[in-house]
N, C-alpha and C positions, 0 to 999 in steps of 0.2 A: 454277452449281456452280463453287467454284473450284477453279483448277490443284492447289491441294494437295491438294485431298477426292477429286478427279480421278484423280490420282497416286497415294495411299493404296489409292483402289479396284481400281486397274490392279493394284497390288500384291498386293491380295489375289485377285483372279484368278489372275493368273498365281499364287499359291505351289503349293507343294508338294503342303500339305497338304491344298486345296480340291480337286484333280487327282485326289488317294488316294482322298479321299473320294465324287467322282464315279465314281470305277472300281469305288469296294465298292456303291455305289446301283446302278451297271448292271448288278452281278452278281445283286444280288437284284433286278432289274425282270427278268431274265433268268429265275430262281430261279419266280418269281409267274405266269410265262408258261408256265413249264413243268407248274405244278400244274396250272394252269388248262387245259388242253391236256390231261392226268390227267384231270382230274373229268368233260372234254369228253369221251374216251372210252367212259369208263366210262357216261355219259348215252345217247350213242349205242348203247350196248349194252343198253340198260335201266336201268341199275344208278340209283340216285339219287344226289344229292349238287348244291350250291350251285358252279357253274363261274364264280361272279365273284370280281371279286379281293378283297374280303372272302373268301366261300365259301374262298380258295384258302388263303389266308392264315390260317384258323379252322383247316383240315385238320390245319395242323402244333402247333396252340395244348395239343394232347392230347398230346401227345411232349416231355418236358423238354429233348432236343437240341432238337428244332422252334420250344422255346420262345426257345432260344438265339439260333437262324437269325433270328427274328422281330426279336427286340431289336438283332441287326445288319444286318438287312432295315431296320429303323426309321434307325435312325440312317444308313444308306446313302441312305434316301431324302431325309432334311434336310438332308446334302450334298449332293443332287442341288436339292434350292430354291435354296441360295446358290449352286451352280453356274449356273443357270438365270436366278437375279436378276441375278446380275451379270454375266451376257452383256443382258440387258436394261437395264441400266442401262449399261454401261460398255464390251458387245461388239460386233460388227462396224465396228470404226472405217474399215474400207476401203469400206464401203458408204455410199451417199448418196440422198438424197432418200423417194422412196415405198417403195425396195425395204427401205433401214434400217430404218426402221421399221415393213414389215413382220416384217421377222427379229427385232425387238425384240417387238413383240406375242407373237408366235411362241413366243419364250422363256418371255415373262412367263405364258402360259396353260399353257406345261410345269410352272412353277414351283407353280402351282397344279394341277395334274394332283400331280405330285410329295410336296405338303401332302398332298391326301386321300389316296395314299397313306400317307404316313408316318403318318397319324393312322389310320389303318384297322391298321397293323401293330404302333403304340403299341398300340391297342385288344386286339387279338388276344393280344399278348404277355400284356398284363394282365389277358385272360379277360373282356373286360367285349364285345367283339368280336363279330362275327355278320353272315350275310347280310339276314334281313328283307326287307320290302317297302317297302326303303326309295324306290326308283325309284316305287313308285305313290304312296308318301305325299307325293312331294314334286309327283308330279303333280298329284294332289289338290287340295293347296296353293295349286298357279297355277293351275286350273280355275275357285278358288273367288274369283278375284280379276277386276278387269274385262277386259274380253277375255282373260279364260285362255285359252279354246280353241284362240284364235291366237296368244296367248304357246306355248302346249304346241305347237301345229303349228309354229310358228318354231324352237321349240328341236330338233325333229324333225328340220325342211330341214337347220339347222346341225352337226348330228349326220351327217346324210348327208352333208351338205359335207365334213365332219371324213373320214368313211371314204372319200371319195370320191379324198383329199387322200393319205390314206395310199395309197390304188392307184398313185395317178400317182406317187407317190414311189419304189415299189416296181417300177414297171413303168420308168419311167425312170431309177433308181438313183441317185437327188437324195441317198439317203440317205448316198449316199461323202462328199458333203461335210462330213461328220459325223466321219473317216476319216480317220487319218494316212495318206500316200501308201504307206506301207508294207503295210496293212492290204489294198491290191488286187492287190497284185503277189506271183507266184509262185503255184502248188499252193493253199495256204492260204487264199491270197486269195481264187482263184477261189470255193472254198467261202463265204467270208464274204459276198464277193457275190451266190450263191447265196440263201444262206437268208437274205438281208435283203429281195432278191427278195418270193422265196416270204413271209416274216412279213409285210412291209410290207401287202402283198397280201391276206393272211388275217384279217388287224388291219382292214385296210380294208371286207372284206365283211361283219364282226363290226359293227362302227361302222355300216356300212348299214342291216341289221337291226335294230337298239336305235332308230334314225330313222325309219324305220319303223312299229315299233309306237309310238312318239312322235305320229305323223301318224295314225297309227288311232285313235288314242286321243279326240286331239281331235276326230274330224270324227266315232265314234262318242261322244262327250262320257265316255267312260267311262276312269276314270283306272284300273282293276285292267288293262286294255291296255297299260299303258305297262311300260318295264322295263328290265330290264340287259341284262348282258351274259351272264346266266343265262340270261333269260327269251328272250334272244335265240337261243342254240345250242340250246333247247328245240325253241323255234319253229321254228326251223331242221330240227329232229329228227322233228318231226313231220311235213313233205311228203311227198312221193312220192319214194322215193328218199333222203328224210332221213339213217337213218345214218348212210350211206356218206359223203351230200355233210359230215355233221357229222364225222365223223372227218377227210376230207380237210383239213375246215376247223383241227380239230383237231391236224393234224401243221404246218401251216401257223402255228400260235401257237406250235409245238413251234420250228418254227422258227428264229422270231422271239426266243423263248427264249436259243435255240443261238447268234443272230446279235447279241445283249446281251453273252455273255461275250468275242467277240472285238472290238466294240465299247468295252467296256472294257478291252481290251488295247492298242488303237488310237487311245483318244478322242483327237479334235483340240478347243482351246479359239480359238473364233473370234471 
């Protein structure tokens, strides 16, 4: 890569405009967390409804304001990929050897987390949208391919990794370095630190669960097992004790919701 493509790129990270647009993606990643955290309730209570982010996202597609949110829920999210690509390609320059790249990884599977969003909230907007069974279909998929079963238990363990990864973040508060130093100090801050805590945490036992039935799925071969993040807080709903721990888990996305908009008040570009 040369110094000029180099230089051009730094440019477009650092501007203005890419900054705005990562602060309107966290409001509405913030915005999706908080439905979803809605439908998780209302689960816990009986009530029905789709608690993944589809599911969350469809909620508003029947509201012509909703539909409005949506279309800048979308486009917040496709700032949130060039925000994400280009810390991958061009961020942590104070970092070296195995840790850069993993921070670059790091990014680049956000930026794609960020895609299926965006295209999940395109959809919605444009009514063509919906929760489905898409998580078993795609089980299915790799079940029917050579070792599926341990393709699908693979993707399980790395799911659980995934939520495993989000605890340690939330328990240890990895996540401030996300965080302009201002975003931890005073009153305010404390709160943010708070519920990043708390979400990071919530996010993570979410992510356990969905690994989980990933890992059942395979070792009972049956891909209607596998699931979201629906089928996940279901699951969840159904134990001994279910509700309660589902709504816990519930206010804990609420969170994490909560800890998006000052997130975006804060973002640091590293």
């Amino acid at each position: 890569m040369t110094s000029n493509t180099k230089q051009a790129g730094r440019g477009v990270r650092n501007s203005k405009a890419l900054e705005t647009g990562a602060k309107v993606g966290l409001i509405a990643y913030g915005i999706v967390h908080l439905l979803i955290a809605w439908i998780a309730i209302q689960v816990a209570l009986g009530d029905g409804g789709d608690a993944s982010q589809g599911g969350a996202m469809k909620s508003l597609s029947d509201d012509p304001v909703g539909v409005v949110i949506l279309w800048i829920t979308a486009v917040g999210f496709v700032a949130l990929i060039f925000w994400k690509l280009s810390d991958a390609i061009w961020g942590f320059q104070d970092e070296d050897g195995a840790k850069k790249g993993i921070k670059k990884a790091e990014a680049a599977g956000l930026a794609v987390l960020y895609g299926f969003l965006a295209v999940l909230a395109f959809k919605s907007a444009t009514g063509s949208g919906g929760g489905g069974n898409s998580e078993e279909s795609f089980t299915a998929q790799v079940m029917s391919a050579p070792a599926g079963r341990w393709l699908v238990g693979l993707i399980g363990l790395a799911v659980m990794a995934a939520g495993a990864y989000q605890i340690y973040r939330g328990v240890t508060r990895r996540f401030e370095h996300d965080l302009k130093p201002a975003a931890t100090s005073g009153s305010s801050g404390t709160a943010i630190v708070r519920l990043g805590q708390v979400g990071y945490t919530a996010k993570g036992i979410a992510l356990g669960i969905i690994g989980l039935l990933f890992i059942i799925a395979a070792i009972d071969y049956d891909a209607d097992k596998a699931g979201g993040l629906d089928d996940a807080l279901k699951t969840l709903r159904d134990q001994p004790f279910g509700p309660v721990l589902l709504i816990l888990v519930a206010l804990g996305l609420a969170a994490f919701g909560a800890y998006c908009f000052g997130w975006a008040r804060y973002v640091k570009r590293r």
